[in-house]
C-alpha positions as CSV (number, residue, x, y, z in Angstrom):
1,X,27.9,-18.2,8.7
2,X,28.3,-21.3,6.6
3,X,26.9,-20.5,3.1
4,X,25.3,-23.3,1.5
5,X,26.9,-24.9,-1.7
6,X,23.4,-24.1,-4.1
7,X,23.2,-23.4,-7.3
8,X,21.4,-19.6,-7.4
9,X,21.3,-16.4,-9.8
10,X,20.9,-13.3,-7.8
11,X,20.0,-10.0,-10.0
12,X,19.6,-6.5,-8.7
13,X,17.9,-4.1,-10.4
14,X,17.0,-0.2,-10.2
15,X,15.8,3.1,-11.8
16,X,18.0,6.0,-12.3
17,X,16.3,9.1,-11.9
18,X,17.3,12.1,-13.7
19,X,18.7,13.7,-10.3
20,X,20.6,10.9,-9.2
21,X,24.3,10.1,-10.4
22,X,24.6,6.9,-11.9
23,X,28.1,6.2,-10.1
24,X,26.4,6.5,-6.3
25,X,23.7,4.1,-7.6
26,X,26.5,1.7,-8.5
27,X,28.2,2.3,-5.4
28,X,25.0,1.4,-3.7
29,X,24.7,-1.7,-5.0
30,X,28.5,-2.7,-4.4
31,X,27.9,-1.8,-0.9
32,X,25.4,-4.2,-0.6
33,X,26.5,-7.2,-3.0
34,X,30.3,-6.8,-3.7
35,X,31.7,-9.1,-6.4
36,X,28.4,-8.2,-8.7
37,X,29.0,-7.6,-11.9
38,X,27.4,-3.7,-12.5
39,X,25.9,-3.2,-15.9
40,X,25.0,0.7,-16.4
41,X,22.1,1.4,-18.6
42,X,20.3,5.0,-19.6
43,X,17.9,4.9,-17.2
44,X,18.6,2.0,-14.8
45,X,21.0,-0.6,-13.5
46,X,21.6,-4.1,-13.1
47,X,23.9,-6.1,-11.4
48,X,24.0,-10.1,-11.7
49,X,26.0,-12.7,-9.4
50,X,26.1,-16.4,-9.3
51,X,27.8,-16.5,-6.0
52,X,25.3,-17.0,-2.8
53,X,28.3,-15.1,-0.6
54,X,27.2,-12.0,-2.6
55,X,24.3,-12.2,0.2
56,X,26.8,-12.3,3.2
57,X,25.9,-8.4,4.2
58,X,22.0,-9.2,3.9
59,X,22.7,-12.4,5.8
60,X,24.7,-11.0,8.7
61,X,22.2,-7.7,9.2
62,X,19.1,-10.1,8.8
63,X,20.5,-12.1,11.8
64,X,22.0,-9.1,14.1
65,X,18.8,-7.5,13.9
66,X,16.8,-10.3,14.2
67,X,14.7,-9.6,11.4
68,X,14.6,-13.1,9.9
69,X,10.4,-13.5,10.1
70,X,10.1,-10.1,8.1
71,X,12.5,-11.3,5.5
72,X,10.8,-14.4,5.1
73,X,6.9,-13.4,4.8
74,X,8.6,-11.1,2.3
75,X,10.4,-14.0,0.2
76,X,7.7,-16.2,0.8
77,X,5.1,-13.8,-0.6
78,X,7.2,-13.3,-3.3
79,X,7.9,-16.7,-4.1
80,X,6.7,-17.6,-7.7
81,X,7.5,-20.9,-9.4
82,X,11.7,-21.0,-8.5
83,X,12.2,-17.2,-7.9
84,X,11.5,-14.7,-5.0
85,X,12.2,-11.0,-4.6
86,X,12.5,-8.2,-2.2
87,X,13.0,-4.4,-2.1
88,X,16.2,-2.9,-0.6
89,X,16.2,1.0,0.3
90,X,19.0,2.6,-2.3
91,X,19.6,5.6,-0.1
92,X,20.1,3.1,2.9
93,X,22.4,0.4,0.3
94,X,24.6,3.8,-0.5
95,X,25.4,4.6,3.5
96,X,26.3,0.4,3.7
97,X,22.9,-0.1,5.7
98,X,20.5,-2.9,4.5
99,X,16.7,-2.0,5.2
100,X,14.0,-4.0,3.4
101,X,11.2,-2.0,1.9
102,X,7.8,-3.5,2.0
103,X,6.7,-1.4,-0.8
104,X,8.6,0.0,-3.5
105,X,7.1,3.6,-2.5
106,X,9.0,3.1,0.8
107,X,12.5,3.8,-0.7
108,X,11.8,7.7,-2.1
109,X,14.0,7.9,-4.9
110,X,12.8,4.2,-5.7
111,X,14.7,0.6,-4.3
112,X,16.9,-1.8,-5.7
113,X,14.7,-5.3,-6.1
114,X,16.8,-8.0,-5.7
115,X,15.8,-11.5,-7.4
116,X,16.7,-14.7,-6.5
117,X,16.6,-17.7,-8.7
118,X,17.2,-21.0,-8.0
119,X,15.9,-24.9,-8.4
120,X,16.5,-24.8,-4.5
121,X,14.8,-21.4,-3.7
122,X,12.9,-23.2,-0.7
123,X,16.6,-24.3,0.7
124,X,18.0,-20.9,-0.1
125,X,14.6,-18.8,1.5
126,X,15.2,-21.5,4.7
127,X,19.2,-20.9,4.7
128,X,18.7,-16.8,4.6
129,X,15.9,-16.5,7.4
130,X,17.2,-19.5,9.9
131,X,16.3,-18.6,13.6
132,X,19.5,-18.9,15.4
């Protein structure tokens, strides 16, 4: 995997329910994009990178399972001005799995959304979904 040299912001975000411990949601999240810095709020969490290797584990499952055209009718009908997003399954992010929700209502205890921003998006949407 050769990760492109663009300039992105990638920002995770999700609601902590009043059952769920705010530490597993963190974990969650570090699972999925290590070397994110982790910002605990009351009822939610954010995490923010500058760093497009933070999107190696989403990378490499996208291309084992061959999942790239999902992924990209989901960023493409996301895409708005220089930013897309897509939903990520928290109980799936806390056992290390990665499983894109095409509706928030899909991840129970609600998903992570994961934002991308860049000048580039196009480049960094084409980069993530490339067919082998």
């Amino acid at each position: 995997m050769k990760i492109p040299n663009i300039k992105c912001k990638i920002e995770m975000f999700c609601s902590i329910n009043p059952s769920e411990d705010p530490e597993k949601i963190k974990k969650s999240i570090s699972n999925i994009f290590p070397n994110s810095k982790i910002i605990i709020e009351d009822f939610s969490i954010k995490a923010q990178s500058k760093d497009l290797t933070s999107f190696e584990k989403i990378y490499e499952t996208i291309h084992s399972k061959r999942s790239q055209k999902n992924y990209r009718r989901n960023l493409e009908n996301n895409l708005k001005g220089d930013s897309t997003w897509f939903y990520l399954n928290k109980q799936a992010a806390f056992a290390e799995e990665i499983a894109i929700c095409e509706e928030a209502e899909e991840s129970p205890l609600g998903p992570i959304q994961v934002i991308m921003t860049s000048p580039d998006i196009d480049s960094i949407i084409d980069w993530i979904v490339l067919v082998d």
